[in-house]
N, C-alpha and C positions, 0 to 999 in steps of 0.2 A: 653669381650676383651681377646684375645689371651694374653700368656705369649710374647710373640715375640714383642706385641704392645706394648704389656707393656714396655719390656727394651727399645725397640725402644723411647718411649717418656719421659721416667725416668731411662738412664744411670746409672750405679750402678758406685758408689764411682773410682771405681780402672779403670772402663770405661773412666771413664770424663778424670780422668787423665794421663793414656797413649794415649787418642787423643790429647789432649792440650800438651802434651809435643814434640810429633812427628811434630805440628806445629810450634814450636817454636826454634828444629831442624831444621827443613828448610828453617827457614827464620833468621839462626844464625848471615849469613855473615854481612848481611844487618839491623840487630837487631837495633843497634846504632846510624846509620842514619835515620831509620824511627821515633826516640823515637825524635831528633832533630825536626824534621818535627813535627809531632804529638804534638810536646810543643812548636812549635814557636821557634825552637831556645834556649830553656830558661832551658832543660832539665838538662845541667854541674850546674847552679843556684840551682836548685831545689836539686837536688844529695846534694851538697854544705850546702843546710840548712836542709836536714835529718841529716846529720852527726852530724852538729851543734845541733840543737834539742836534739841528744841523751846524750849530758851533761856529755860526756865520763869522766873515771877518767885516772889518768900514766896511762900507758902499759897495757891499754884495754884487756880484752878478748870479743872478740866480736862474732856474731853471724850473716850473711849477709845473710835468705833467699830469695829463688827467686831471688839469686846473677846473674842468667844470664850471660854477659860477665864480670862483678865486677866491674861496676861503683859503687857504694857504699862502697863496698869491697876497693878498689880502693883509694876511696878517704879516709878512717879509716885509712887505712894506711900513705896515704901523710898528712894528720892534727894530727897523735899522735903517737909520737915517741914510739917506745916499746909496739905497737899495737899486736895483736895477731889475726889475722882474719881466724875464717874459712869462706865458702861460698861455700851453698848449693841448687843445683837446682836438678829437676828431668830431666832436658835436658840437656844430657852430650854436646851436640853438642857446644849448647851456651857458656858450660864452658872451652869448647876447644878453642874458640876463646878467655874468658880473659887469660887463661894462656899464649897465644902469644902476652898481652898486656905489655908491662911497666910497671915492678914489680910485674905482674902475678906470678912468681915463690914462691914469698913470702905467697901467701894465698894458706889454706889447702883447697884444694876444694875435697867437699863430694855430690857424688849424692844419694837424700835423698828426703823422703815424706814429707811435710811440716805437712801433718796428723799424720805422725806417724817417727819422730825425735830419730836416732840414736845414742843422746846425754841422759850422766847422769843428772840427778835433780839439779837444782842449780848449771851452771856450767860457765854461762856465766853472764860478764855486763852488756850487751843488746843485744839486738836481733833487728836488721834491716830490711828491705823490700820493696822492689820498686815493687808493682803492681802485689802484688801476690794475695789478700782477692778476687779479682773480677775472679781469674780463679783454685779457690778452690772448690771441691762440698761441704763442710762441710764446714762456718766459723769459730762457737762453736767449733769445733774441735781442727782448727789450731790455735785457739788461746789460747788453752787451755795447749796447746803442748808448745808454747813460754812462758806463765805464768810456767809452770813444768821447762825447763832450763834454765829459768830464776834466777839469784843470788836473796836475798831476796833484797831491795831498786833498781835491777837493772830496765834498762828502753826499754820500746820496742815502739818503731817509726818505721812507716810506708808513704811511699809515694804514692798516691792511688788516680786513677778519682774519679770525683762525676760528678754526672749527671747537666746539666747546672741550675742553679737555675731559678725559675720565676723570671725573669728582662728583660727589654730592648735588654739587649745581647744576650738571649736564643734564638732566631730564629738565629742569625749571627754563633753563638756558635756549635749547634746542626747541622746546615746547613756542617760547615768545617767538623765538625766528621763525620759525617755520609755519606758527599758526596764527600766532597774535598779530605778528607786521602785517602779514598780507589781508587782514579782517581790518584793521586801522586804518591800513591805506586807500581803500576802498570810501572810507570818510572821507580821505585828503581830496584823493585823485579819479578819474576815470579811466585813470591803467594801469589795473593793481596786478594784470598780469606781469608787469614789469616788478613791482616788489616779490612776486613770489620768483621770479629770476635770479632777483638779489637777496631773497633769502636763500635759492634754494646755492649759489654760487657761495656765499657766508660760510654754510654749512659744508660745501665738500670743498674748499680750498683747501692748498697744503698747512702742513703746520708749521708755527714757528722754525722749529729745527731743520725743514725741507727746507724752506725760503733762504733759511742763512746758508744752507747745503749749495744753494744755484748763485747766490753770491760771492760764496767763494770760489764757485765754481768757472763763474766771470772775471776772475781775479781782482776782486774788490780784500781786503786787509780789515784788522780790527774789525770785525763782522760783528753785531749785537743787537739782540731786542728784549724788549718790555711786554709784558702784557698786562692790560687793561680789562672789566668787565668779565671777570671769573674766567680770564682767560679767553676769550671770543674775540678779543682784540688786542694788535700788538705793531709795536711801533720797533720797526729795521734802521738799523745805520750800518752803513760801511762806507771806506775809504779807498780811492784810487789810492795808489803807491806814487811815492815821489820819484 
């Protein structure tokens, strides 16, 4: 096999990630409304109980990767007075549109690697993320990178698909991902090739029990999640060790 085949079918690290983020540029405007769609609706909920999850203390120092437009970000701010948020994505575009949000001015947004985090050792209370683990080349990586700026007892929660579990629902489940989003979107947007990316990643991410598996793996403690939407979504907490 040629070298050519090769990168062609194994993307080197830095590959993967300025194509995923040039897509997620282009489909900045429209980000927020497909995430509604894509949840049912239920997406502000879901935001709502990452936040809660992270067991914040006073005036947070928080850490929002894969902040996007700073619904997360967003919301740290509206539930804890004296919050400190930064919010870090590799897709400036995305973060252009939170800072045109409603208290957008208040978060330090930093465009940054999730692999390789421009933050010193222990420097935050938690570290947040909506739907970042499924468009990382490197899991180990990046979560090793949140365990380092990580305070010691601080907490990292994540909000993240899982593939439909075997139950009754799994053909209805599977069925909306895979065929309804990317017919929907095509209403919203003009690159619906980018939803059927995120469905088709939705659909083969690890499951619940693999993700807390690479957590502890990281040596994060108290490992746990929930899941949401017949199981299709599911919210991670774990803890540095003191």
């Amino acid at each position: 096999m040629s070298t050519n085949e090769q990168s062609a079918e194994n993307p080197r690290p830095d590959d993967h990630g300025a194509a995923v983020s040039s897509m997620f540029d282009g489909i900045a405007g429209r980000y927020d409304l497909m995430n509604l769609v894509m949840t049912w609706g239920q997406e502000p909920r879901f935001v709502r109980r990452t936040v809660a999850k992270a067991g914040l203390p006073d005036a947070p120092v928080v850490l929002d990767l894969a902040t996007g437009t700073g619904d997360i970000a967003l919301e740290v701010l509206r539930s804890h007075y004296g919050a400190q948020v930064t919010g870090a994505d590799f897709a400036p575009e995305m973060m252009e549109v939170g800072k045109r949000r409603p208290g957008g001015e208040q978060i330090d947004w930093v465009e940054a690697d999730a692999m390789d985090l421009p933050f010193e050792d222990n420097t935050f209370d938690a570290v947040t993320h909506g739907y970042l683990l499924r468009n990382v080349a490197d899991i180990p990586t990046t979560l090793a990178e949140q365990f380092r700026v990580l305070k010691p007892g601080g907490r990292m929660v994540a909000l993240e698909t899982s593939p439909a579990p075997d139950n009754i629902i799994k053909p209805f489940s599977t069925a909306y991902i895979k065929y309804v989003v990317p017919r929907i979107s095509r209403l919203i947007t003009r690159t619906p090739d980018a939803y059927e990316y995120l469905s088709a990643t939705s659909r083969g991410f690890k499951t619940p029990a693999q993700v807390q598996a690479l957590l502890e793996g990281a040596g994060f403690e108290g490992v746990g999640h929930e899941t949401h939407l017949f199981g299709t979504l599911a919210i991670h907490w774990a803890t540095k060790p003191l």
